[in-house]
C-alpha positions, 0 to 999 in steps of 0.5 A: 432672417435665413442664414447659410449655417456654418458647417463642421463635420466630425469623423474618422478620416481613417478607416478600415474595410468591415469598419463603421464610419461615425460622423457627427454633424455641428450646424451654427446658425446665427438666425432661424433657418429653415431648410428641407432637408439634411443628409449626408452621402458615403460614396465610393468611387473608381476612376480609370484612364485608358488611352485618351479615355477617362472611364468612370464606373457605377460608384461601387458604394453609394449609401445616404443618411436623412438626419433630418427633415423639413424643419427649422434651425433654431439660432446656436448650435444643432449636432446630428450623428450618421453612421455608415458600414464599410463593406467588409470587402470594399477595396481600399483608397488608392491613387495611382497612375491610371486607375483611383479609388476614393470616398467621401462623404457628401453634405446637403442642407436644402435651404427653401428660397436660399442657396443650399450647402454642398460640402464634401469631405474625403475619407480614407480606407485604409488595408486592416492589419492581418496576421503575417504569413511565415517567412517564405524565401524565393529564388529563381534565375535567367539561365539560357544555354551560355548567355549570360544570367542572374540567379536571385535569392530573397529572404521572403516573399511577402512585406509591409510598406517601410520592411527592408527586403534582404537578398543577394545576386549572383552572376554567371557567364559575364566574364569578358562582356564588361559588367556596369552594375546592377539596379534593384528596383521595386516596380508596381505594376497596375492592371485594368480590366478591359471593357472588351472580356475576351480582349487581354488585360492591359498593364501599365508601370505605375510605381518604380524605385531603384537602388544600385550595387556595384559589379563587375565581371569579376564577381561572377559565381560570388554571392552579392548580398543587397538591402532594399528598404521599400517606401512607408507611402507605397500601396499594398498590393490589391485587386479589386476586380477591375483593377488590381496593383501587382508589385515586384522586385527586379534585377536588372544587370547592365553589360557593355555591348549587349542587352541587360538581363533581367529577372523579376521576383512577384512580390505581395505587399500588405500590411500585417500586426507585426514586425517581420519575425526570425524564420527562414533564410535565403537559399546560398550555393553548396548548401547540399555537403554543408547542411549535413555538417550543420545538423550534425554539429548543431544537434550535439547542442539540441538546436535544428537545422533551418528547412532551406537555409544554413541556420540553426536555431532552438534552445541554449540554456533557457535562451532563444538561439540563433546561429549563421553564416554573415556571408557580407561581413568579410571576403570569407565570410563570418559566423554568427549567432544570436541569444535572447532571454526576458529583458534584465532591465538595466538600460545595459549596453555592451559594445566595441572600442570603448569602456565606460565603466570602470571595472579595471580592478577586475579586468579579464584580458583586456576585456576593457580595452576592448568593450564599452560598458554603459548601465544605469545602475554601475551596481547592478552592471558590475553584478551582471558583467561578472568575470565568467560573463566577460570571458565567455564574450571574449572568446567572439571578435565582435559582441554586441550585448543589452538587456534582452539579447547578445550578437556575436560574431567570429571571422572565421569559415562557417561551412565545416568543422572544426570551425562552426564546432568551436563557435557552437561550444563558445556560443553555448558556454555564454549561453549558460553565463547569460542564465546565470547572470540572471541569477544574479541581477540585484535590485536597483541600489537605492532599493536594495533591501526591498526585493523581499517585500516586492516578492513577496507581493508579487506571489500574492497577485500572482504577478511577474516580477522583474527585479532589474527593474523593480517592477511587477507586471500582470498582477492580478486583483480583484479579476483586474490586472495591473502593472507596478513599475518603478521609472528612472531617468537617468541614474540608478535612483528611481524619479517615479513609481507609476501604477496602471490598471488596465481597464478592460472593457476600456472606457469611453473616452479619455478625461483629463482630470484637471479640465473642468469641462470633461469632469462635469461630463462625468457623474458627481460620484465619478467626479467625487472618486476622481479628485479623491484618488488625484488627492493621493497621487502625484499624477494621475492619467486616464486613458480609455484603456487604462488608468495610470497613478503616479506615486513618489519613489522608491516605494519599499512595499507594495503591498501598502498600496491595496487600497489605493488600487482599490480606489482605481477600480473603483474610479474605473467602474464609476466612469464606465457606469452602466452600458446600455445599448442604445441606437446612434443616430 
């Protein structure tokens, strides 16, 4: 007797504009059925509301998979794989007040004599990450005659949905109107294309969100400085020729007994493969006389003053610094600097008000009374937290110091000598403690006498060694590269030692080595290599991109594991076995 077959799909629910949306199809059957047809439907569509109206254009995507023809299901399960390419220039999914954007893939099983299967199933098509574009900082302002205005500055132009977007306002012509505040908003604007090609566009707000900053009339000519987080859920900016979403940040300053004033900065919103970086600043007021006194005084240390703003930055002995003016930390503002180096490893965290670490034996002016020390390993801190360390972060009012960078700040003018001449020297003799600090970081204290054999293997691989941490990254073997880390927990003695080869071309899939099923999918010399390699190991991790072994620590000498490495490439090479190119259907 016929039956409706149970359905389940399988597939990328997420997909990128360019991508190849792969779907496997698992029919179960608890008869024969016969049926005419199975296929499966990608379609992408755009819906637009105008007025009263509900515009549905032509689907913009429309592609169709037979995966099979007349024939009959036999009882059990049947698997059949469709593949459909997104177009490199398909917009991506969007739901908004007027206007949507959505795929999905559509399932027909024609059953002669029977009802048939229609089942639909959304697909998401979401932006590709690009390369993030150089900070760009905007500024504008609403001056008119003598009404009153708003300036806006903006650390950037140019976020990723969760970016903090960083600026300030300043007021001007307000005294005696009465200032009730200020919202900063972050408003999307949708724009439809109307039917009518000589008609204007029409725009609607589809998106608003809204924080507020104190003012009053008293702070006109002061530079407020505000943070704006923006939502993770918001969509990037786009235009798909028919719609397009447009986003902005605006200011709007309320007055008593007078219209507000606004000023709206155009924003672009997109999603980018990395964090925001360090580059340009905000433009501040007075910037002409004080730029000539920051690139005089920062080129006696070799370091470049910013194109637009108040910041220095270049090169203190081997780190990466930073110099400029917290204009938000007090009523005359603060200097600021910034160092940056390789990381020590050490778990190390230098604060403020508290000591943990007991060092009062060698105690520098109060250097514990005044910071708070936490590390791992209390050895290796007391080596690196040296005397000359300690005074070198006394000379700041605050710090703020861990294994790869240090802050500091000096309450203290920034605009002019001798101020920012001091904080310079001071920032560039802990520049040179830092360096030497580096110098001088022991091995973990359970492994103090192994940093020889750990050198000496990492040259012989050409790896990086990093010995806060005992660990040696990028070794090379056998055209392999592979990663030797020794973990901690908690405590200066060492829990695991973990070996990573880094498969490259990256397998297939995943497997567990401790589930029956994904190991009897792999070949007998596959299966032989991997439970002689778990043999060996503690534990034993294998991903598509790489192959983890874990081992007792500490481990004195690298150099005894070659073979176990070996067993690793050789394990890698089994499970990705001969790559042949062959259709997916």
């Amino acid at each position: 007797m016929r039956t409706r077959p149970d359905v389940e799909l399988r597939m990328s629910r997420t997909v990128h504009p360019g991508d190849v949306v792969l779907v496997e199809l698992v029919l179960r059957c608890r008869g024969k059925t016969p049926v005419d047809a199975i296929a499966l439907h990608l379609e992408g569509m755009q819906v637009a509301r105008v007025e009263e109206r509900v515009l549905v254009p032509p689907h913009f995507l429309s592609l169709v998979a037979r995966v099979s023809g007349p024939t009959t299901l036999p009882e059990g399960e049947q698997r059949y794989r469709a593949s459909f390419p997104v177009p490199a220039d398909a917009p991506c999914s969007y739901l908004g007040t007027r206007a949507e954007i959505r795929y999905g893939i559509t399932l027909s099983i024609a059953i002669p004599w029977w009802l048939d299967v229609q089942e639909s199933y959304e697909v998401l098509v979401t932006p590709r990450p690009v390369t993030r574009p150089a900070r760009s900082p905007a500024a504008g302002t609403t001056a008119r005659g003598d009404s009153p205005f708003v300036e806006v500055s903006l650390d950037d132009r140019v976020f990723a949905p969760g970016d903090e977007i960083s600026g300030a306002v300043a007021l001007g012509n307000v005294q005696g109107r009465g200032v009730r505040g200020i919202e900063i908003s972050l408003v999307g604007v949708e724009r439809l294309l109307s039917v009518d090609r000589s008609a204007p566009n029409r725009a609607t707000e589809a998106h608003r969100f809204t924080a507020f900053r104190r003012a009053d009339s008293r702070d006109e000519g002061r530079e407020l400085p505000f943070r704006f987080r923006i939502p993770r859920s918001v969509a990037p900016s786009f235009d798909a020729g028919w719609v397009a979403l447009v986003w902005g940040l605006e200011v709007r300053v309320e007055l008593a007994r007078a219209d507000g004033v606004v000023h709206t900065t155009p924003l672009a919103l997109g999603v980018f493969d990395s964090p925001p970086g360090l580059g340009a600043m905000r433009r501040q007021i007075g910037s002409g006389r004080w730029r000539a006194v920051w690139e005089a005084v920062g080129a006696r240390h070799g370091l470049s003053l910013d194109a637009l703003e108040l910041r220095l930055s270049g090169t203190l002995s081997g780190a990466a610094a930073s110099v400029w003016i917290d204009a938000g930390s007090s009523s005359s503002g603060a200097l600021a600097g910034e160092l940056r180096w390789p990381s020590w490893g050490l778990d190390l965290e230098v604060g403020v008000r508290r000591f943990l670490l007991a060092l009062s034996s060698e105690d520098d002016e109060g250097f514990g009374r005044r910071y708070r020390v936490r590390g791992r390993d209390p050895g290796q801190v007391r080596a690196v937290v040296a005397g000359p360390l300690r005074r070198a972060l006394l000379a700041f009012d605050d710090v703020r110091l861990d294994d790869e960078h240090v802050s500091v700040r000096s309450r203290t003018p920034g605009h002019d000598q001798p101020w920012l001449g001091a904080f310079l020297e001071h920032l560039a003799a802990l520049a040179a403690e830092i360096g030497a600090a580096n110098e001088r970081i022991p091995p973990p204290t359970p492994m103090a006498g192994m940093r020889a054999a750990w050198e000496r293997f990492a040259a012989e691989v050409h790896g990086r060694f990093e010995v806060g941490r005992m660990r040696i990254r990028d070794a090379q073997i056998d055209g392999a590269t592979f990663h030797l880390d020794t973990c901690f927990e908690r405590g200066p003695h060492p829990e695991r030692s973990e070996i990573t080869l880094v498969v490259e071309p990256p397998l297939d899939a995943a497997l567990d080595p401790d589930d029956p099923e994904q190991l009897r999918a792999a070949s007998p010399r596959a299966r032989e290599a991997v439970k002689g390699l778990q043999a060996r190991t503690r534990a034993l991790r294998i991903a598509p991109h790489s192959i983890v072994i874990t081992l007792p620590a500490p481990l004195e000498d690298p150099a005894t594991l070659r073979d176990l490495l070996g067993e690793q490439l050789h394990v890698a090479a089994l499970l990705r076995g001969p790559r042949a190119a062959r259709p997916y259907r």
